[in-house]
N, C-alpha and C positions, 0 to 999 in steps of 0.2 A: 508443732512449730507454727510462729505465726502465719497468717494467711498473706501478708503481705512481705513477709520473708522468705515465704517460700514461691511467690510471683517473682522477686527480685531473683531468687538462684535461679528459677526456669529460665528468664528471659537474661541469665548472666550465661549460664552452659551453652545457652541457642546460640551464640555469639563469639563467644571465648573457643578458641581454636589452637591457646597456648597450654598443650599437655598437663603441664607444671601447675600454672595459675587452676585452672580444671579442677587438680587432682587437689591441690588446698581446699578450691571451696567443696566437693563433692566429700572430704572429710570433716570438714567443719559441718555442713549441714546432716551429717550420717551421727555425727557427737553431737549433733542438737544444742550447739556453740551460738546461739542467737545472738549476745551479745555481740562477738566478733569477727558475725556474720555481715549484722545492720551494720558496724562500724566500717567494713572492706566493702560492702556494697554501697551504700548510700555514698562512701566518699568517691569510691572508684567513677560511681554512676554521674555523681555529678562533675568529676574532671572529666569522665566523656563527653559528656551533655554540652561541659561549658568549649569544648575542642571542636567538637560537630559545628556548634552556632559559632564561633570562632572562625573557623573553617568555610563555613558559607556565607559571613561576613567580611570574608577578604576576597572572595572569590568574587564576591559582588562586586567591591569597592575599588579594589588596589590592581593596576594594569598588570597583566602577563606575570599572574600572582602565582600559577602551579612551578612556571618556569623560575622563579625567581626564587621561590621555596620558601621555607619556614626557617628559623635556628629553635633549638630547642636546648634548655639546658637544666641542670636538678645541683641541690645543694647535698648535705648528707643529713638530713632529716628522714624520721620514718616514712616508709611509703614513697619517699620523693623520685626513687628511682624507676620504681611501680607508674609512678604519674606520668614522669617524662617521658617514657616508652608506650603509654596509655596516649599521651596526647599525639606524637608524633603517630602513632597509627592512625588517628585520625585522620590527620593528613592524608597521609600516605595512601588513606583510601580514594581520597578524592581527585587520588593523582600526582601531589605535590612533589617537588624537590625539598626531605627534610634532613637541613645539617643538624644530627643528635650527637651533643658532647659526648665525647666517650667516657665515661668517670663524671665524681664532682668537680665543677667550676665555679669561679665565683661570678658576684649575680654582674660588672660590669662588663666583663666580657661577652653576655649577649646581645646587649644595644650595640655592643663593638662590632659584633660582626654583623648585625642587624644593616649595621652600618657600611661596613669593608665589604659585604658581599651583595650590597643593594638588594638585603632579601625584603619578602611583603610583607615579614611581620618576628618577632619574635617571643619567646613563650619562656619564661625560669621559672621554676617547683622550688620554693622557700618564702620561709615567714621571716625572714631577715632577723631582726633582734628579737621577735618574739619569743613566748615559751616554749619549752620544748614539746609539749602536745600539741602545737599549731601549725597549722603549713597554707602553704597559699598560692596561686599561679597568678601569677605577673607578666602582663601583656603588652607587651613594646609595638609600635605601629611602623609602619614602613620607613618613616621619621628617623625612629631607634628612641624612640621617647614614651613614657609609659602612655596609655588612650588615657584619652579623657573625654566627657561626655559629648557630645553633636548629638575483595584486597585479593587481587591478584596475585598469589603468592610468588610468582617468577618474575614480578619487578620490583618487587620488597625491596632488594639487595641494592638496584640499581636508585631508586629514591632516595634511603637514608644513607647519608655521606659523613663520612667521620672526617672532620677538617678541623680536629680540635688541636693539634700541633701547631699548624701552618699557623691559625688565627692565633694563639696563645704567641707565635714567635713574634706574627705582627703586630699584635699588642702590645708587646714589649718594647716593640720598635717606637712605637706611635709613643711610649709614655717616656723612653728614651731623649727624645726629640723637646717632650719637656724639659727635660732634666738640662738640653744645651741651651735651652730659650730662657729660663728660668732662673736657673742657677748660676750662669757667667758672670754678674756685676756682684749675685751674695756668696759667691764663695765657696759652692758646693758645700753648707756645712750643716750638718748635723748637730744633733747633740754627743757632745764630745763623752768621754770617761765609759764605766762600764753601764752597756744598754742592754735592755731586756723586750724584746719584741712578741708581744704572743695576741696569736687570734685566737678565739676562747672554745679550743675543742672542734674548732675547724680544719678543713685542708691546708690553709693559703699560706702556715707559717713555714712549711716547708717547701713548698711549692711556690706559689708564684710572690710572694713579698721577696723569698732568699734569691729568686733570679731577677727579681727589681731591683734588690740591693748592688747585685753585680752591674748592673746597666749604669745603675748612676755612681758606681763604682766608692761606693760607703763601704769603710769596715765591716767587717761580717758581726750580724746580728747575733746575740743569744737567746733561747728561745726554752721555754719551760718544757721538760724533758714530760713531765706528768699529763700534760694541757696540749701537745703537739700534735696525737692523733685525733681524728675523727671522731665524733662521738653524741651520737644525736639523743644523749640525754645532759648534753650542757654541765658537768660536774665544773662548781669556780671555787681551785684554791687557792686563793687570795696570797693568802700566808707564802706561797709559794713565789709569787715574782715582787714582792715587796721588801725583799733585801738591796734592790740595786738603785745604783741613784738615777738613771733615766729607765722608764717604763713606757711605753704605746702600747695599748690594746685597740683591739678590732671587735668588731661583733662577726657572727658564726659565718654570713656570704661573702665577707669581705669589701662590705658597701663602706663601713665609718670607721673614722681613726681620730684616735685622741693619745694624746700624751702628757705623764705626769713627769714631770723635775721636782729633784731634790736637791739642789745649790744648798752646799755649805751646813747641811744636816737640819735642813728645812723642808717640808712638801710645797711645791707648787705644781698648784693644778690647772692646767688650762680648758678655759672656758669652748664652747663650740663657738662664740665668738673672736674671741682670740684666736684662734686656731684658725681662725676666716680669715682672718687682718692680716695675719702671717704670709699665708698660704696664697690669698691674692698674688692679680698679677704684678710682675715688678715694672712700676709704673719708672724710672728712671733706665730702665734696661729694654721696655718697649719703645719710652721716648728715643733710644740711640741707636734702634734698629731703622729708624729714619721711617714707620709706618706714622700715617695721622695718629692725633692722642683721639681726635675726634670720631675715628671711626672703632674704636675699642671703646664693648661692654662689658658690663657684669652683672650679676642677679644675683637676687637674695627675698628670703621671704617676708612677709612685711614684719613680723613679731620676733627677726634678727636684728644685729647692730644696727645707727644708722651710722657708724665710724667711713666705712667704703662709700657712701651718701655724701660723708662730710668730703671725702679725699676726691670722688669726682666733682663736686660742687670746685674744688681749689685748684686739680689739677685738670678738669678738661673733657674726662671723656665719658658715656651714657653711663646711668645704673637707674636700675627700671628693678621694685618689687614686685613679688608675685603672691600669689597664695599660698599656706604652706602645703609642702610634698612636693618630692621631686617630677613629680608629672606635670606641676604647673611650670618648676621652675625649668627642666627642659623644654617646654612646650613654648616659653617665657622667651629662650635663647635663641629656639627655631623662629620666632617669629622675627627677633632682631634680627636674624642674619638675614631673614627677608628683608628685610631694608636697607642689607648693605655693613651691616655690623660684624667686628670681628667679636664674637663673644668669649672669654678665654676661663671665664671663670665667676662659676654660680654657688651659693654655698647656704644651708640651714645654720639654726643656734643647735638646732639638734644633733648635730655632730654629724653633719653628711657635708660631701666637697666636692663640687665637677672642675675636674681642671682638662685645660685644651678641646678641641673643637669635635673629638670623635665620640666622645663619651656622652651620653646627655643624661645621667643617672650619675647618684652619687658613687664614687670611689674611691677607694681606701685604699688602692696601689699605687696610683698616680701622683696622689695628697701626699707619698716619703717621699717625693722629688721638692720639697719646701725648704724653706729655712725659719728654722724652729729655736728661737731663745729669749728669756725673758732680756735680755739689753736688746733685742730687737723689736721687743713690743716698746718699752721705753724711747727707744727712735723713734717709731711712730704716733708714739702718744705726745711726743716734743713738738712734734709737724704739726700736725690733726687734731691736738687736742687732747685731754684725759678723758675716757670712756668708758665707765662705768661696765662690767661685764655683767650682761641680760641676767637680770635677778628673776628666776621662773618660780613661779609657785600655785599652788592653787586652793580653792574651797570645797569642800563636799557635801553635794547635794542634789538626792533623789527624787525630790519631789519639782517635777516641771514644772508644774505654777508658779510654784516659791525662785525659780530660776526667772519666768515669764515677769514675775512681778519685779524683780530686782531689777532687773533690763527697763521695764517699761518704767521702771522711779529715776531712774539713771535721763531718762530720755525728756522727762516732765519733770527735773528737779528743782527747778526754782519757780516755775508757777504751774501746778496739774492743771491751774482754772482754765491759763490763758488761751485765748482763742486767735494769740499772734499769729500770720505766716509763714514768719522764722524760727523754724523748729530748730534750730540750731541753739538759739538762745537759748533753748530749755532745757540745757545738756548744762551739768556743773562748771560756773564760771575759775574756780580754784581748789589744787589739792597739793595738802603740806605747803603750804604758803606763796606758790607760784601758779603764774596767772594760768587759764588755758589759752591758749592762742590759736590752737585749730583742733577741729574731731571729724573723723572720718568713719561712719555709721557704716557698717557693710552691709548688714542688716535690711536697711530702711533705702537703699539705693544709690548711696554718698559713696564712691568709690565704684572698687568690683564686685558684684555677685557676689554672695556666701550661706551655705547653710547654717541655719543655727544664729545666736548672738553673736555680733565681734562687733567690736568700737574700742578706735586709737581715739586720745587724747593727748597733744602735743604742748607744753607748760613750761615757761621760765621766770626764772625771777634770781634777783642778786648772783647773775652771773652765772647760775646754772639750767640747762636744759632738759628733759626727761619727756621719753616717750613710755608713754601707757597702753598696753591692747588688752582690753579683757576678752577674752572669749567663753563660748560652751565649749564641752568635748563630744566631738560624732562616738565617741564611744563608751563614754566611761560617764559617772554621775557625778561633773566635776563644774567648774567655773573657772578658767585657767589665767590666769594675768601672766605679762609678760614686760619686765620694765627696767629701762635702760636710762641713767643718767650720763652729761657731760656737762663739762667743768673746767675747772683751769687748775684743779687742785682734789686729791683723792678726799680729803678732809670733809671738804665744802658740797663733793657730790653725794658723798657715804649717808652726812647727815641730811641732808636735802629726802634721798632715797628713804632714807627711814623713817622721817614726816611724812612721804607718800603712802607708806603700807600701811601705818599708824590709819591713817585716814581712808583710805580703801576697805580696810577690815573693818573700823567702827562704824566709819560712815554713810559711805557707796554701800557696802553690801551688809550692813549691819549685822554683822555674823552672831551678835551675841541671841538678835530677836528672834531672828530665821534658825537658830541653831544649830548655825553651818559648821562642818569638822575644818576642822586645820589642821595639818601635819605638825607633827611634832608638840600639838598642845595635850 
């Protein structure tokens, strides 16, 4: 066996004091099982490692942090329950008070209680929509917001507290309370006819979306008998919920929620912006609860609609973007409420949604307290405008110079010579026949901070508007755009939209030179 496989079993036996866990590895390493030996060790090792330094970084930071405790929670991914019970010992060593979910939960209910029970910090085991080989620990700060950068055996029992009922009842509560705030001027309505509700091989369809439904007192969902249980190898049969005319899916923690419609023997699909537009607050049912319009926010990330932009711009009250991921945008919300802001609701294009003030992570239980239908997106597109829904797409490519070099033509495109001061100038004046009117480099210091490429370019002409974000991806070998028109007419923004991409792909990033991939070409 390898030599450094078998330092990792010594220094795992010297330490492990769980019978069970023990007698796994002292078998694996007797069957000379290396492979999935390195895999349980190395991962297990560094969800300690990252719990220990976890651990002495709250203890540093966050006041009367043992007493306050931890929450800890796991999804049903492999391993994840392994982790959760791995990380809360950590804890536990140092003294802590650690609330550990009993079972799987889904991932909003730890900011929840993050929150409900003023602990110092909280910790969820899942990769949220990722593959199913993936897993991840997700770090909530005393906030209840993800961070972002700046054993005694005889009191085991008394540390780790199982308060996963009580917090699930008062989560219900708290999203309940939505449903009175929210729902009284729309109607309590749904999507009418036969629905079909399914999280994809998760807990939550049976569990906590069916006692959401009851709170805000909707017809009882149907739910895919094949798809309902648990199952952390993600099997999607499609075929199987694509008989009925309304469908919502979730992804596996119960974070995002989308739904398709089928009026009249047609699919419509909604957008994660549409689904934002909707889902927002009800700005005529805020204004008659008699609070300021001016002291209510909302967030959104920058390469989402600017539709809720245009609606506060008309109707009154703050909307401040962020960067994307919901750590910016809760972290985006806390900072409004420090000024006095009521924030009710933050939302990505990516299909994530925070509604009401306890949750600062996206939520996919809270989000069926909405009113959800294509003649209500039409209402709002009569008010506000027609809004193109975020056409995402991207380019592919591995070579980082050839990314470096498209950025820096983009940034010196009308004179590489010139020796101006106004660097702004040298950013392209027009695309698809409208003018630019402003650009916002992230990059280069214009805005916020950001790793990597990103630059908005904001453009009209004949009536229509359209915002541009190209960015890199932190993880993949890609070039991502992100672009939104509005109009006064689907017609006038459709073709405008199609001048831009035309021009994006030939022009800006001349994919044919670079020999960028395209999807679907």
């Amino acid at each position: 066996m390898d030599s450094q496989i078998q330092a990792k079993v010594n220094e795992w036996l010297a330490f492990d004091k769980n019978p069970a866990t023990r007698a796994e590895i002292e078998s694996l390493r007797d069957a000379g099982n290396t492979e999935e030996l390195k895999r349980r060790l190395i991962e297990s090792n560094s969800v300690q490692l990252a719990s220990q330094g976890l651990c002495a970084y709250v203890l540093q930071n966050v006041p009367n942090a043992t007493e306050r405790g931890v929450v800890v929670g796991h999804d049903h991914r492999y391993n994840s329950e392994k982790w959760a019970q791995l990380t809360a010992a950590a804890f536990v060593s140092k003294g802590f008070k650690v609330y550990l979910y009993k079972g799987i939960v889904h991932t909003p209910l730890v900011p929840y209680t993050v929150s409900k029970l003023n602990a110092a910090a909280g910790v969820m085991i899942t990769a949220s929509h990722n593959p199913k080989d993936d897993n991840g620990y997700k770090v909530y700060w005393e906030n209840a917001v993800q961070i972002i950068s700046p054993h005694d055996a005889a009191n085991v029992d008394n540390l780790v507290i199982d308060r996963t009922e009580e917090m699930t009842v008062a989560y219900l509560g708290y999203i309940a309370s939505l449903s009175r705030t929210r729902l009284a001027s729309a109607g309590k309505q749904m999507l009418q006819s036969s629905q079909v509700y399914q999280y994809l091989h998760a807990w939550s369809f049976s569990g906590i979306i069916d006692r959401a439904n009851k709170v805000f007192d909707f017809k009882p969902l149907e739910h895919v008998k094949e798809q309902q249980d648990p199952n952390p190898d993600f099997p999607l049969l499609l075929s199987l919920i694509l008989k009925k005319r309304c469908i919502g899916l979730g992804n596996q923690d119960c974070e995002r929620i989308w739904f398709v419609k089928k009026p009249d023997g047609t699919w419509f699909v909604f957008s994660g912006d549409q689904l934002g537009s909707c889902l927002r607050v009800d700005i005529e049912g805020y204004k008659a609860s008699g609070r300021p319009i001016e002291k209510l926010a909302m967030v959104a990330s920058t390469v989402s609609s600017k539709l809720i932009g245009a609606m506060a711009a008309k109707e009154g009250f703050k909307f401040v973007e962020s960067l994307t991921g919901f750590k910016y945008i809760g972290n985006a919300a806390r900072a409004l409420e420090a000024e006095g802001y009521n924030v009710l609701f933050g939302y990505e294009e990516a299909i994530g949604f925070m509604l009401g003030e306890e949750v600062r992570d996206k939520d996919g239980v809270s989000a069926t307290s909405g009113k959800l239908a294509t003649d209500y997106l039409e209402e709002i597109y009569a008010q506000y405008g027609y809004f193109r829904p975020t056409s995402n797409s991207y380019f592919i490519c591995s070579q980082s110079e050839i990314v470096d070099q498209i950025f820096a033509r983009l940034r010196s495109y009308n004179d590489p010579a010139s020796l101006s001061k106004d660097k702004m100038s040298q950013y392209p004046k027009s695309i698809g026949g409208l003018t630019v009117m402003d650009i916002r480099d992230l990059t280069t210091g214009h805005g916020f901070d950001s790793r990597g490429h990103m630059i908005t370019f904001k453009a009209k002409g004949d009536g229509v508007a359209i915002v541009l974000t190209v960015r890199t991806s932190g993880t993949e070998p890609k070039i991502k755009y992100y672009l939104e028109g509005s109009g006064s007419t689907r017609e006038q923004v459709t073709k405008a939209l199609a001048r831009v991409v035309d021009e994006l792909r030939d022009e800006w990033m001349q994919a044919k030179l670079h020999n960028l991939g395209i999807p679907g070409a």
